[in-house]
PDB file as gemmi writes it, atoms N, CA and C in Angstrom:
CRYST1    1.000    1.000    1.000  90.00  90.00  90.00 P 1                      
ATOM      1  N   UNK A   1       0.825  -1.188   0.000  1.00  0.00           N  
ATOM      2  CA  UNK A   1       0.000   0.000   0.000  1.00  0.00           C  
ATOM      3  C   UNK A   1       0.872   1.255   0.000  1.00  0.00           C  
ATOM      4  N   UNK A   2       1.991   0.911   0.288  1.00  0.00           N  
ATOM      5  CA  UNK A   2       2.827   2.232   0.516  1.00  0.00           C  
ATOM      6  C   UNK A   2       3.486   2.649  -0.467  1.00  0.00           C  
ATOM      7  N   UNK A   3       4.195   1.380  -1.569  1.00  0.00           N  
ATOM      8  CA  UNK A   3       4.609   1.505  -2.643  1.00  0.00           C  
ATOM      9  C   UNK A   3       3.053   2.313  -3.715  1.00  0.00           C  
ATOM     10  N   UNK A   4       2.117   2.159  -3.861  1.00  0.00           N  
ATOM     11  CA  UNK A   4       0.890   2.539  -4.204  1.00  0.00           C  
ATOM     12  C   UNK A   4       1.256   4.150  -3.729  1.00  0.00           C  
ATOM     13  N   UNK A   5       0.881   4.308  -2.506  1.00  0.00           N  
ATOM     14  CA  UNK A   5       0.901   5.495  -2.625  1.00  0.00           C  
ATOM     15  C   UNK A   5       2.384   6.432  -2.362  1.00  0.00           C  
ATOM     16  N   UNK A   6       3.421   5.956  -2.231  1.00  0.00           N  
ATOM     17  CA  UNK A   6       4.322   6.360  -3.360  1.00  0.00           C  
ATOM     18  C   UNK A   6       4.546   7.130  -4.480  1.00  0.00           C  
ATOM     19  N   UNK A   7       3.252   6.033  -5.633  1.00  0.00           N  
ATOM     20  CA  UNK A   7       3.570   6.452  -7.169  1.00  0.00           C  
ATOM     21  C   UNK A   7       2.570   7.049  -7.145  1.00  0.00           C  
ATOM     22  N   UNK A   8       1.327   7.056  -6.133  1.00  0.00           N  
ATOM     23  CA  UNK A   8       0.568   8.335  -6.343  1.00  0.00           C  
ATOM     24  C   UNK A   8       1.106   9.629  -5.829  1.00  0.00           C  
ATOM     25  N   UNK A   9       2.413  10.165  -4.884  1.00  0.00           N  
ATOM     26  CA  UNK A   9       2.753  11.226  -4.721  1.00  0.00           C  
ATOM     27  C   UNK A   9       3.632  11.458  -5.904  1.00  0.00           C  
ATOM     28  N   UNK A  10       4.708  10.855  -6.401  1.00  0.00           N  
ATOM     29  CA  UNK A  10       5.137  10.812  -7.862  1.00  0.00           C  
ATOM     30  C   UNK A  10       4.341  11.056  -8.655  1.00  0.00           C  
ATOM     31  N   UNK A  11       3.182  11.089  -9.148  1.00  0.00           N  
ATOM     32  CA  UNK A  11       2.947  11.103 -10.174  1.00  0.00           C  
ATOM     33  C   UNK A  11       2.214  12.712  -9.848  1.00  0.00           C  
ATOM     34  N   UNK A  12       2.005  12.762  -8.562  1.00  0.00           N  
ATOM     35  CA  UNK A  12       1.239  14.446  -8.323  1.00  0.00           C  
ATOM     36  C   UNK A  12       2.591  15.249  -8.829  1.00  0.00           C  
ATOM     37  N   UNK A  13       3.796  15.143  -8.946  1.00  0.00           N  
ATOM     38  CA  UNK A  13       4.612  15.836  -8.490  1.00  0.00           C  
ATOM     39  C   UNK A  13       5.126  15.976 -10.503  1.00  0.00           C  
ATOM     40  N   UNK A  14       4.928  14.957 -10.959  1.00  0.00           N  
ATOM     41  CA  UNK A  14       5.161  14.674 -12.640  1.00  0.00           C  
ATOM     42  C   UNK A  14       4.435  14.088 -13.170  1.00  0.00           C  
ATOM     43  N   UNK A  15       3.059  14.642 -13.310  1.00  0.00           N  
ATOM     44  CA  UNK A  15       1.630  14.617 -14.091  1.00  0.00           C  
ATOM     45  C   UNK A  15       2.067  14.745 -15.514  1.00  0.00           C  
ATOM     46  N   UNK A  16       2.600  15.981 -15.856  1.00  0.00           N  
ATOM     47  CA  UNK A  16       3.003  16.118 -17.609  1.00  0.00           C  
ATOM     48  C   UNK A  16       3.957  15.194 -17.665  1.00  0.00           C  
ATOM     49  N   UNK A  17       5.197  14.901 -16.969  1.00  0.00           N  
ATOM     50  CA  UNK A  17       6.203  13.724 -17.653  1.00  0.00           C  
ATOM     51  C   UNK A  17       5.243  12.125 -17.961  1.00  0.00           C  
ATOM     52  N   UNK A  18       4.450  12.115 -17.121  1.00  0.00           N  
ATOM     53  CA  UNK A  18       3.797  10.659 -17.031  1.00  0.00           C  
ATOM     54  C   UNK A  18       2.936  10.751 -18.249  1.00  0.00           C  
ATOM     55  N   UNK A  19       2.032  11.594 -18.858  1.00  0.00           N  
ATOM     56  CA  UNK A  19       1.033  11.744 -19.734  1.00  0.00           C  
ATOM     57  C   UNK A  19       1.636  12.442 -20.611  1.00  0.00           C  
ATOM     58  N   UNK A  20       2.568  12.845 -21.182  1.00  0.00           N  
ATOM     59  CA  UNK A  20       3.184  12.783 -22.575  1.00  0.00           C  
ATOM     60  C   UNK A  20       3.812  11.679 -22.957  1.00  0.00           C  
ATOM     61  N   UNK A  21       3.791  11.736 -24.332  1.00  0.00           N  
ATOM     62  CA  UNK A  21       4.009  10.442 -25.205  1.00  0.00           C  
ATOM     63  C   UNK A  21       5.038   9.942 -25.293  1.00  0.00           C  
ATOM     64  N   UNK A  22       5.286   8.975 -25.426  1.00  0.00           N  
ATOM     65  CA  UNK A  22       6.951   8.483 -25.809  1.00  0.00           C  
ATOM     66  C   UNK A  22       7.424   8.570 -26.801  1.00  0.00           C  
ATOM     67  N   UNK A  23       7.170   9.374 -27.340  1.00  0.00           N  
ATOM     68  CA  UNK A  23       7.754  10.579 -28.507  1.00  0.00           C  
ATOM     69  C   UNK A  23       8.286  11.174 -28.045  1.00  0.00           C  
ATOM     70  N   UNK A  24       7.680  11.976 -26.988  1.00  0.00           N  
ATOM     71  CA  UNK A  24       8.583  13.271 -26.713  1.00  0.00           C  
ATOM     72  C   UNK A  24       9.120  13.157 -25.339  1.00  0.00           C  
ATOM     73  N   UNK A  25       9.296  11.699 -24.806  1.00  0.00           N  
ATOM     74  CA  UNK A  25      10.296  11.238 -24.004  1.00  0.00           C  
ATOM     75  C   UNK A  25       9.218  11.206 -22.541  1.00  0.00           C  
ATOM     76  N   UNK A  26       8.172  11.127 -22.671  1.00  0.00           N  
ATOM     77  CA  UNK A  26       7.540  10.929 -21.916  1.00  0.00           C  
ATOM     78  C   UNK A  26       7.199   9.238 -21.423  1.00  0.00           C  
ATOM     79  N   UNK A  27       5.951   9.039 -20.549  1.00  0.00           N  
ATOM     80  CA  UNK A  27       5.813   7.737 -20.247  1.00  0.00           C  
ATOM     81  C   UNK A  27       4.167   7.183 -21.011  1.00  0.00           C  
ATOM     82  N   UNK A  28       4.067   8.025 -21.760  1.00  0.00           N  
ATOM     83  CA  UNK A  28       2.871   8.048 -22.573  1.00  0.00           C  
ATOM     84  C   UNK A  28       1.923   7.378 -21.794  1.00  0.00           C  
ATOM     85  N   UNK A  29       0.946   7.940 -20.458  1.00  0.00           N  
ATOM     86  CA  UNK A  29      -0.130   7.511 -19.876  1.00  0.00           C  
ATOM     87  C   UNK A  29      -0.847   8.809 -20.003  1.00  0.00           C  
ATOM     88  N   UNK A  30      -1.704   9.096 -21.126  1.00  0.00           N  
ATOM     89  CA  UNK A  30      -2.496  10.252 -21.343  1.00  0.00           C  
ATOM     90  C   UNK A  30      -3.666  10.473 -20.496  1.00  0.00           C  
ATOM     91  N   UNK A  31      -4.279   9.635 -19.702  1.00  0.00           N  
ATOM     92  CA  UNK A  31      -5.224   9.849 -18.926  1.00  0.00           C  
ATOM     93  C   UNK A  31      -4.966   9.562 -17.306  1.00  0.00           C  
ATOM     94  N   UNK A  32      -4.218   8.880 -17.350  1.00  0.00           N  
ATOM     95  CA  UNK A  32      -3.404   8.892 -15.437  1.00  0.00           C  
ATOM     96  C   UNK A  32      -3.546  10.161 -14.940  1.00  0.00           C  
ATOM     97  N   UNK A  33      -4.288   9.885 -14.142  1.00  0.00           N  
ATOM     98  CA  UNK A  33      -4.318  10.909 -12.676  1.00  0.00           C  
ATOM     99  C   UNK A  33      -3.576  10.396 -11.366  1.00  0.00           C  
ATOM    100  N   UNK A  34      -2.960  10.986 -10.171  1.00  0.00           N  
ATOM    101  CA  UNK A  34      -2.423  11.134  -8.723  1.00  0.00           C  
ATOM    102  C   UNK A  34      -3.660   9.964  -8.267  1.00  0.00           C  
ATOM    103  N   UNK A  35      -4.703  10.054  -8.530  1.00  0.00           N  
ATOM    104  CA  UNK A  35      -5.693   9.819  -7.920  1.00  0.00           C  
ATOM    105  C   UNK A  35      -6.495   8.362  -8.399  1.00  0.00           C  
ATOM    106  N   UNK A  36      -5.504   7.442  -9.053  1.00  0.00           N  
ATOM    107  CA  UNK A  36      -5.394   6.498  -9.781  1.00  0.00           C  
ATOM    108  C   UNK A  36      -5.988   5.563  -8.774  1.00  0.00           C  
ATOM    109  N   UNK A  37      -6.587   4.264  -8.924  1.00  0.00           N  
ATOM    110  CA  UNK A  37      -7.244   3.280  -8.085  1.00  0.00           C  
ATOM    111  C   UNK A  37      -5.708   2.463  -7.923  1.00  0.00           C  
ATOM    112  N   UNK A  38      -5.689   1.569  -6.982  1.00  0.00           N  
ATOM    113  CA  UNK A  38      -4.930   0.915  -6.996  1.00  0.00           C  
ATOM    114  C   UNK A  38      -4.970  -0.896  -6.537  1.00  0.00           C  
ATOM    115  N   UNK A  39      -4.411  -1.629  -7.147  1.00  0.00           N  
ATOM    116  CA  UNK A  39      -4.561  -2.881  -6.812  1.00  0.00           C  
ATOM    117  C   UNK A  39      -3.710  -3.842  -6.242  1.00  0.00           C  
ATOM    118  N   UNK A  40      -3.509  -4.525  -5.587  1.00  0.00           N  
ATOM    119  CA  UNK A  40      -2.868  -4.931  -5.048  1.00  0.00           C  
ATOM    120  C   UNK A  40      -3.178  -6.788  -5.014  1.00  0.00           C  
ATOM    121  N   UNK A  41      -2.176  -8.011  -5.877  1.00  0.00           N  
ATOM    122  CA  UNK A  41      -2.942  -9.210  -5.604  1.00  0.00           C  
ATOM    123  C   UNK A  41      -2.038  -9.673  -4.876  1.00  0.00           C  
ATOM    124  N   UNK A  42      -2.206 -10.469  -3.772  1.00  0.00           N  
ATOM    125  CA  UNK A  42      -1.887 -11.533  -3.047  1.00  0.00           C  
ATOM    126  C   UNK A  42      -2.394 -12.717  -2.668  1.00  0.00           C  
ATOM    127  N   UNK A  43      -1.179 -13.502  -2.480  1.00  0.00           N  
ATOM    128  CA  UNK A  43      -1.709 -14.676  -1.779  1.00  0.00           C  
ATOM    129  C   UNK A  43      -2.749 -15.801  -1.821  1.00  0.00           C  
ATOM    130  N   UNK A  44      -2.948 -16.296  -1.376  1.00  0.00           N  
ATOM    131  CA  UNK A  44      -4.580 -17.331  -1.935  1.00  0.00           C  
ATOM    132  C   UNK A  44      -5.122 -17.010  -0.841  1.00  0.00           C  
ATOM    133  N   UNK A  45      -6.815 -17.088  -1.128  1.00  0.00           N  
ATOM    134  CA  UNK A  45      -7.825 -17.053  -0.172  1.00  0.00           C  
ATOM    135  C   UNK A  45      -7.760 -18.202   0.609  1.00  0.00           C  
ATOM    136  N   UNK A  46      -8.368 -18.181   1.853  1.00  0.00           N  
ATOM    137  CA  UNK A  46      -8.709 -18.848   2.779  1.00  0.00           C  
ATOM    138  C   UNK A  46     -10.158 -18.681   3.485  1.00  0.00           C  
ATOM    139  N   UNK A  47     -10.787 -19.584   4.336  1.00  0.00           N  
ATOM    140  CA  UNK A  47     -11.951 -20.353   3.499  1.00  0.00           C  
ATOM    141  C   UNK A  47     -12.288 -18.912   5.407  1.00  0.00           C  
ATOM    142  N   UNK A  48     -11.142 -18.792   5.923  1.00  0.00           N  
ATOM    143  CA  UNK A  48     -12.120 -17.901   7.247  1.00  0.00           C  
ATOM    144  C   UNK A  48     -12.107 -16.175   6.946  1.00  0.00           C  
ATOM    145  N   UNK A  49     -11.157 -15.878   5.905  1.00  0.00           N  
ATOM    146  CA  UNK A  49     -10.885 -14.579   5.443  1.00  0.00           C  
ATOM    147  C   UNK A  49     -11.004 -13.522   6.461  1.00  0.00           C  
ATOM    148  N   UNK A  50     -10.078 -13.405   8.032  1.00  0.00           N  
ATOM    149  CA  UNK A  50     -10.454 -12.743   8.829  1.00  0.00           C  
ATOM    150  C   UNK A  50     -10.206 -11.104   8.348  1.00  0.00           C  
ATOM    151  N   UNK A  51      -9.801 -10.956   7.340  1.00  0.00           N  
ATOM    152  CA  UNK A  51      -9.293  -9.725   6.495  1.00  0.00           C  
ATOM    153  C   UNK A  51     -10.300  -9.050   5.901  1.00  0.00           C  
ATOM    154  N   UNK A  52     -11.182  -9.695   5.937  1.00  0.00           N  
ATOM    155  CA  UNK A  52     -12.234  -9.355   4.181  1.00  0.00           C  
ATOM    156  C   UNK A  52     -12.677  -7.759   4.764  1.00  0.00           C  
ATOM    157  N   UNK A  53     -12.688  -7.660   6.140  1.00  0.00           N  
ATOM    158  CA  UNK A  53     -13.691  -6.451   6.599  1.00  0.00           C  
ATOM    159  C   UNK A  53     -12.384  -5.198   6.256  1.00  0.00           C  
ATOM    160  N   UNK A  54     -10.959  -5.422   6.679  1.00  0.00           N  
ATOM    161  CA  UNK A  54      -9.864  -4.546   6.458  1.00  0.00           C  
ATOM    162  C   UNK A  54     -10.266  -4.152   5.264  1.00  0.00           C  
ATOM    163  N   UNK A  55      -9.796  -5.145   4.166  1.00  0.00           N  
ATOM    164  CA  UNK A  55      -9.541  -4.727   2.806  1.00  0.00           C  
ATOM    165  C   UNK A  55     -10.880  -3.885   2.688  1.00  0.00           C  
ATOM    166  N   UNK A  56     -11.844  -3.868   2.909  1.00  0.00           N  
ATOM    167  CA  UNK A  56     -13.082  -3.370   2.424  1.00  0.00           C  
ATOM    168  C   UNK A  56     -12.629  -1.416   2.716  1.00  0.00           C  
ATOM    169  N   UNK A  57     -12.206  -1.916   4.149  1.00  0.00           N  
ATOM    170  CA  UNK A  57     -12.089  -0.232   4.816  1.00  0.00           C  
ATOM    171  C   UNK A  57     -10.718  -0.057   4.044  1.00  0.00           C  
ATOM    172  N   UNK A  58      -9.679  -0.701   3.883  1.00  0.00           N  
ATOM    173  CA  UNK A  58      -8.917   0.208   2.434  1.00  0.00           C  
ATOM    174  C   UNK A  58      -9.486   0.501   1.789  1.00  0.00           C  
ATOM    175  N   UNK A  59     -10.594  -0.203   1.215  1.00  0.00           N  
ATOM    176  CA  UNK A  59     -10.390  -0.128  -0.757  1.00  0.00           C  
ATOM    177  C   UNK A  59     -11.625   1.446  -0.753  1.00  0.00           C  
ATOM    178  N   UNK A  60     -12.257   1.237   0.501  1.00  0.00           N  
ATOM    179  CA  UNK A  60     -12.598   2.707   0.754  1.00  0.00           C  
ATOM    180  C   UNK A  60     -12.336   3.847   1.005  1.00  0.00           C  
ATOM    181  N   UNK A  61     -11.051   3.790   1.696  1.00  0.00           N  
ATOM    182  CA  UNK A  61     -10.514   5.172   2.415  1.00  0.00           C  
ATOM    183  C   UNK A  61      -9.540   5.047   1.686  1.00  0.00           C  
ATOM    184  N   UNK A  62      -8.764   4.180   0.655  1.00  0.00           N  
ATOM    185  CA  UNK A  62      -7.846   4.817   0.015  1.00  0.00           C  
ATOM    186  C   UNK A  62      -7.468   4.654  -1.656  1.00  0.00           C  
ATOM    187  N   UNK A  63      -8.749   4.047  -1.790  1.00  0.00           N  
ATOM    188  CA  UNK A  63      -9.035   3.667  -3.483  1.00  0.00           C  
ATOM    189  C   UNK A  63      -7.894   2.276  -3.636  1.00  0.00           C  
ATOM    190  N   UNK A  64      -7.425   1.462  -2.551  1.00  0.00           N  
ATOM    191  CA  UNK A  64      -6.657   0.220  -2.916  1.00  0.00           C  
ATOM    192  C   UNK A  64      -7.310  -0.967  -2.979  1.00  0.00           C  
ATOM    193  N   UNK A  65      -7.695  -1.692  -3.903  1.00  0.00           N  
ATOM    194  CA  UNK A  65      -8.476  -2.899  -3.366  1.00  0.00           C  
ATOM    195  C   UNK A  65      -7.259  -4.229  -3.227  1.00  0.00           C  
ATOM    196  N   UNK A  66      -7.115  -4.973  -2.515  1.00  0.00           N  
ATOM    197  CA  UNK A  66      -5.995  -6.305  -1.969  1.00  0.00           C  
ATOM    198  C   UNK A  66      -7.259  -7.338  -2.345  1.00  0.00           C  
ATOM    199  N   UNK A  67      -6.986  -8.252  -3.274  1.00  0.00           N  
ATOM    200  CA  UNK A  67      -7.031  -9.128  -3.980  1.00  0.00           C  
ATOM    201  C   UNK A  67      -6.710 -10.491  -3.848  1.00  0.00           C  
ATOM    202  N   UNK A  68      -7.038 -11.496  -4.310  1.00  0.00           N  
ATOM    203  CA  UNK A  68      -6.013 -12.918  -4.133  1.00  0.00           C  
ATOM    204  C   UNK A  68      -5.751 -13.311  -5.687  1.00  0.00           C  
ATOM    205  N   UNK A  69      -4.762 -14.485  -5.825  1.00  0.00           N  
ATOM    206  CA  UNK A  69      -4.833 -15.064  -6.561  1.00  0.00           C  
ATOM    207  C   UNK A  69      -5.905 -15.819  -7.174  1.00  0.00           C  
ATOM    208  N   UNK A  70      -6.380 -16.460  -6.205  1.00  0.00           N  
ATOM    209  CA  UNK A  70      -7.650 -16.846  -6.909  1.00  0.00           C  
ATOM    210  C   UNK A  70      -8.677 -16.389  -7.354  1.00  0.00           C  
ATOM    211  N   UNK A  71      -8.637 -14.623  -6.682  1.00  0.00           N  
ATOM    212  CA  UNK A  71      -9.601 -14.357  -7.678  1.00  0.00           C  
ATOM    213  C   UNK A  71      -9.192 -13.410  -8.858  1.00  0.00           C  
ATOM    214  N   UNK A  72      -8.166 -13.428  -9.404  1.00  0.00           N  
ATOM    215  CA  UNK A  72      -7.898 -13.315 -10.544  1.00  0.00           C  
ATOM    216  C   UNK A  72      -7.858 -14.572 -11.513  1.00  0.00           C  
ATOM    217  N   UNK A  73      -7.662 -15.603 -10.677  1.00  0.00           N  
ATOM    218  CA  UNK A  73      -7.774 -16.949 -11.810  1.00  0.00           C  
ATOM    219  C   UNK A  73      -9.285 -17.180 -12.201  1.00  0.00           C  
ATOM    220  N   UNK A  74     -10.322 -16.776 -11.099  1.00  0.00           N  
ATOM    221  CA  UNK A  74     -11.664 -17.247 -11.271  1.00  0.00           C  
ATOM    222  C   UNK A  74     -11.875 -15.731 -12.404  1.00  0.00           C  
ATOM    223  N   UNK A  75     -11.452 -15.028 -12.996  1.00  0.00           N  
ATOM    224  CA  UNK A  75     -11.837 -13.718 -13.717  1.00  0.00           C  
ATOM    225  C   UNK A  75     -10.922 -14.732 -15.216  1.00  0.00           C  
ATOM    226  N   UNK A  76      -9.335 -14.911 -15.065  1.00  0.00           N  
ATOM    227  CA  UNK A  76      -9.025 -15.604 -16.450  1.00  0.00           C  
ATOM    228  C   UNK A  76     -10.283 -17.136 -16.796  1.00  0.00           C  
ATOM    229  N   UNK A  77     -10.922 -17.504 -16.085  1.00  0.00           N  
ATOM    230  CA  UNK A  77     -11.548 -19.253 -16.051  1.00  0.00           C  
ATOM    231  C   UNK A  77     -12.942 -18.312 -16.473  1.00  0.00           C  
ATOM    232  N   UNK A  78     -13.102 -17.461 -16.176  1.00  0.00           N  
ATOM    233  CA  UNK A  78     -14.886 -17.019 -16.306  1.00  0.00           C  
ATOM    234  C   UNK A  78     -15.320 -17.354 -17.943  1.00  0.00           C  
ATOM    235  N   UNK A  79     -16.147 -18.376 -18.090  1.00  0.00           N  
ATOM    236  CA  UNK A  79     -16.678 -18.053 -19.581  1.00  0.00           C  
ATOM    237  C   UNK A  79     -18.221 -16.675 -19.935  1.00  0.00           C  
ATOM    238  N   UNK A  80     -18.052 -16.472 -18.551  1.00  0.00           N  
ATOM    239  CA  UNK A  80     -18.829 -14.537 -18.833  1.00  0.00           C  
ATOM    240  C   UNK A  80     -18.138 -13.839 -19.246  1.00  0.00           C  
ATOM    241  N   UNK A  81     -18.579 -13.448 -20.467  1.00  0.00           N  
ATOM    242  CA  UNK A  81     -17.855 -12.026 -21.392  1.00  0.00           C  
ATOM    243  C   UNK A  81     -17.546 -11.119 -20.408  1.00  0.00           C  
ATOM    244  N   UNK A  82     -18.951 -10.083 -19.429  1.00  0.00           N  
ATOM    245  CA  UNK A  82     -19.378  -9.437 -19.050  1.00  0.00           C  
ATOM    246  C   UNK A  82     -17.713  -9.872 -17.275  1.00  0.00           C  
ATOM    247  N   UNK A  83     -17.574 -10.735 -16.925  1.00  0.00           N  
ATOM    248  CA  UNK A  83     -16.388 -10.981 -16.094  1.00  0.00           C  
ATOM    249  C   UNK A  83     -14.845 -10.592 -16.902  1.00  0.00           C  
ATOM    250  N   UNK A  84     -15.212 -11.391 -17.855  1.00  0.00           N  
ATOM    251  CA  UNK A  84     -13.894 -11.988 -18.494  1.00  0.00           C  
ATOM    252  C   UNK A  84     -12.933 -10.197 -18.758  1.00  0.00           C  
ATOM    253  N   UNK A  85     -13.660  -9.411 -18.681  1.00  0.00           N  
ATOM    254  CA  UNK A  85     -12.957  -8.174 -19.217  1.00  0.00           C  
ATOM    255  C   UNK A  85     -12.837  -7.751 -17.766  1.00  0.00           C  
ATOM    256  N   UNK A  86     -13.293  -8.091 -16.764  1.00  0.00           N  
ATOM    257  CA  UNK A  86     -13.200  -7.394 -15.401  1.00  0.00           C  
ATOM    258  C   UNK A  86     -12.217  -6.638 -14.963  1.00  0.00           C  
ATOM    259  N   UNK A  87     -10.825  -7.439 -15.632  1.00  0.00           N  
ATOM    260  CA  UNK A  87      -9.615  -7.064 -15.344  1.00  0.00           C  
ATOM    261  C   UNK A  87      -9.587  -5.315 -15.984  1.00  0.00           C  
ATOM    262  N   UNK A  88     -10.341  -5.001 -16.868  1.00  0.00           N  
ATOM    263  CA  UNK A  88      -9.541  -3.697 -17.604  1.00  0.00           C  
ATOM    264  C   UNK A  88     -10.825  -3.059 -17.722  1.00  0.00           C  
ATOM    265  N   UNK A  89     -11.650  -3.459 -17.013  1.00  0.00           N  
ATOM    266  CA  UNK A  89     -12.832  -2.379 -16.517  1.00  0.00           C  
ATOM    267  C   UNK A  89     -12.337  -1.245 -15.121  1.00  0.00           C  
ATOM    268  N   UNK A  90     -12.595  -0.392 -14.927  1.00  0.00           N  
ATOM    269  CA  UNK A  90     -11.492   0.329 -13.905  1.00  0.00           C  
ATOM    270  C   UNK A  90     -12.573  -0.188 -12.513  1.00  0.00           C  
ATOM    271  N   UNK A  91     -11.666  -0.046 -11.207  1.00  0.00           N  
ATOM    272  CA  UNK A  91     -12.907  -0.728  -9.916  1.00  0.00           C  
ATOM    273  C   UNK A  91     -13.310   0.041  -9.672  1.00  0.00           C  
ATOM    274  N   UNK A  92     -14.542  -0.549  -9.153  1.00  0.00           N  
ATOM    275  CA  UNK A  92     -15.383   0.036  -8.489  1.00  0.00           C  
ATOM    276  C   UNK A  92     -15.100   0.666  -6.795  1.00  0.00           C  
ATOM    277  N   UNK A  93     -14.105   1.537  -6.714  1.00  0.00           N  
ATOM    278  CA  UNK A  93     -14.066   1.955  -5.484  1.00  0.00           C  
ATOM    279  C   UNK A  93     -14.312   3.254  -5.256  1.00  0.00           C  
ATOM    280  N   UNK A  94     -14.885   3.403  -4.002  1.00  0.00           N  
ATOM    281  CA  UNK A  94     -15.770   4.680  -3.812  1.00  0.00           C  
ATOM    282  C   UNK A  94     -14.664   5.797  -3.486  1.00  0.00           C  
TER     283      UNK A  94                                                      
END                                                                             
């Protein structure tokens, strides 16, 4: 989470270097904002998830959602279209 917000004070600090093109020696992310969601996957789930309530109060108070492996494998395995893109839909955090 810290590395996260890190590259969100970096990027407040070099908004134009990050969103110009790599043409003109930039990192060509034209729509990146400071204020970017962030993700974080770890680990495999477990069946008591005494965490689930934490991650929730991150992914609220600081736009990070913490993830597992498995549920990025259950998003590559989904034969739902409407899942299967989940990955590059931006999250849903408040």
């Amino acid at each position: 989470m810290d590395q996260i917000e890190d590259w969100r004070k970096w990027l407040s600090s070099n908004l134009h270097y990050a969103r110009s093109a790599r043409s003109a020696d930039g990192l060509g992310l034209p729509g990146i904002t400071a204020e970017v969601p962030g993700l974080i996957i770890i680990a495999r789930e477990d069946a008591a998830d005494a965490a689930a309530e934490i991650r929730e109060l991150h992914a609220r108070r600081s736009r990070i959602e913490v993830r597992t492996y498995d549920w990025l494998m259950r998003i590559d395995e989904s034969l739902d279209p409407l899942r299967r893109n989940a990955i590059d839909r931006p999250l849903g955090l408040v």
